[in-house]
BAZA-238004 format. One line per field, with one value per residue (C-alpha): x, y, z. Coordinates in pm, 1 decimal, padded with zeros to 6 digits. Layout:
px <- [X,...]
py <- [Y,...]
pz <- [Z,...]
# end
This chain:
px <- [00000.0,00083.3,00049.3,00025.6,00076.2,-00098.7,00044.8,-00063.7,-00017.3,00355.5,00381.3,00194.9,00468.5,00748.3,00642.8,00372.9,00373.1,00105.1,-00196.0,-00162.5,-00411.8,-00245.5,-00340.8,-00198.2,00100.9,00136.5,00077.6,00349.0,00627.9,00580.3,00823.0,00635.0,00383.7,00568.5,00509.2,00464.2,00493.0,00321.2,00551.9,00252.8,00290.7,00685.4,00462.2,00203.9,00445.4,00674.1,00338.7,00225.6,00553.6,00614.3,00246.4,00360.8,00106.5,00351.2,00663.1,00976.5,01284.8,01513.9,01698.0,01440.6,01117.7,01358.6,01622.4,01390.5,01189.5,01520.7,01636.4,01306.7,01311.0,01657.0,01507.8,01182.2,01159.7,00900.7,00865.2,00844.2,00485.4,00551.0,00352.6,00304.7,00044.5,-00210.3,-00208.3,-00309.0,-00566.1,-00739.7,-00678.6,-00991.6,-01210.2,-01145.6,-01450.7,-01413.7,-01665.5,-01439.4,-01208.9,-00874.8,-00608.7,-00337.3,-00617.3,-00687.8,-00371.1,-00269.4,-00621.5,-00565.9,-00201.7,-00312.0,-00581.9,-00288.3,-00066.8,-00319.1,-00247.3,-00431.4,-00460.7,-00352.6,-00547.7,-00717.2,-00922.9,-01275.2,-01345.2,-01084.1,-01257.7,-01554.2,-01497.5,-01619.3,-01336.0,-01036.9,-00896.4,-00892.7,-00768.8,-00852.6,-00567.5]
py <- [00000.0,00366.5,00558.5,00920.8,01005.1,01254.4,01500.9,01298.4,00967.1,01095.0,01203.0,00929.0,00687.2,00851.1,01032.4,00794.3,00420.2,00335.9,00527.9,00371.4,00046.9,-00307.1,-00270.5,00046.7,-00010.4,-00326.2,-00131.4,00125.6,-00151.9,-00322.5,-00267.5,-00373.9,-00046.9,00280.9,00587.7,00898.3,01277.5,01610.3,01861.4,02035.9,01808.7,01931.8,02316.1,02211.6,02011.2,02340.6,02557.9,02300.1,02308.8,02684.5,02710.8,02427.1,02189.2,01909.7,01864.2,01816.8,01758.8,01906.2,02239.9,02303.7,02175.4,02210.0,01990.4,01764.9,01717.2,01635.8,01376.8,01222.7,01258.6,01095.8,00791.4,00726.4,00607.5,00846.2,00965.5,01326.9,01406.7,01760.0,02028.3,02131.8,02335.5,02036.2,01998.9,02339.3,02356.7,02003.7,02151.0,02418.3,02138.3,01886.6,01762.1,01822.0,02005.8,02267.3,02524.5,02413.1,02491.7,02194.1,01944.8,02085.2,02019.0,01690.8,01531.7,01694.0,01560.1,01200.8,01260.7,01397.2,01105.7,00837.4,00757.7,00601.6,00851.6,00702.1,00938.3,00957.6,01292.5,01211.8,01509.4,01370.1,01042.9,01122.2,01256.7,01095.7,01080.0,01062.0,00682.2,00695.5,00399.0,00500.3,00484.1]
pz <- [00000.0,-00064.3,00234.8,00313.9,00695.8,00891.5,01128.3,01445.0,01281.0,01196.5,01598.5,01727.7,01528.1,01690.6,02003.6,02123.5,01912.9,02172.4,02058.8,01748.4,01708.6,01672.0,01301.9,01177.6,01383.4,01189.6,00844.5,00912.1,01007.5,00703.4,00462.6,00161.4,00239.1,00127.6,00381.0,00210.3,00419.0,00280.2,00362.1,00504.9,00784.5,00875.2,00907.2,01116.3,01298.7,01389.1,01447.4,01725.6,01910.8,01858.2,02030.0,02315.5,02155.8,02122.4,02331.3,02132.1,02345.8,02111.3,02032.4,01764.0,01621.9,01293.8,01412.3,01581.8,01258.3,01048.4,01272.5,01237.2,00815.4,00879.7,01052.9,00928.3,00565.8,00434.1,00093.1,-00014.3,-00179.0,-00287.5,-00243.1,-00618.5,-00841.9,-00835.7,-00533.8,-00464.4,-00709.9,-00575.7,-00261.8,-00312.9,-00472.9,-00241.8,-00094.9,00309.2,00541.1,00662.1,00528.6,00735.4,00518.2,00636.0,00620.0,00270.8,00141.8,00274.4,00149.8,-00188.2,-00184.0,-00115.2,-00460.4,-00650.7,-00537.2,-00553.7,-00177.8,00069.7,00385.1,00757.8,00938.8,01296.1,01220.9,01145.4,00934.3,00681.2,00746.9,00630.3,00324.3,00004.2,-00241.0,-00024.2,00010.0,00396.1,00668.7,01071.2,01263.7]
# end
């Protein structure tokens, strides 16, 4: 399976492995699955630690978010001129900009979204799996 991470599936992996179910636990450990990151997620990543949100023990949310990139075996899904266009047709019940983007990268991509947020859930078009 493709996969795009979330934001809090991307912490949750890495910060906090147990809030992740048996199953998607098992889905992001196997190595035939490929892990793809929005870099939308790296922004809202450094907004929730600049607002104390998340605690990073680290110099930086910058730094801390490189090491991770250096460990984890994600992908790079691009943010790129489709994706901003699907982003404003996408079909999601709210106007959140970062929640926008990353369903409207996982269209674009033709990835399958590893999500916990049940507005993404619920949305018609976007390939979705619950966390």
């Amino acid at each position: 399976m493709r996969l795009l991470l979330d934001t809090h599936v991307l912490l949750w992996s890495v910060l906090a492995p147990d809030k992740l179910s048996p199953p998607a636990a098992a889905v992001l450990e196997d190595p035939a699955n490929e892990l793809w990151l929005s870099p939308v997620t790296s922004w809202e990543i450094c907004l929730l630690a600049e607002r104390g949100r998340i605690a990073i023990h680290s110099a930086s949310p910058e730094e801390w978010l490189r090491g991770v990139l250096a460990r984890v075996p994600v992908k790079e899904a691009s943010l790129n001129h489709e994706v901003a266009l699907r982003s404003r047709t996408v079909d999601l019940e709210h106007q959140d900009p970062a929640d926008r983007f990353i369903a409207a990268t996982a269209l674009v991509y033709d990835l399958i979204l590893l999500t916990t947020d049940e507005r993404l859930l619920r949305s018609a078009h976007v390939r979705t799996m619950r966390v």
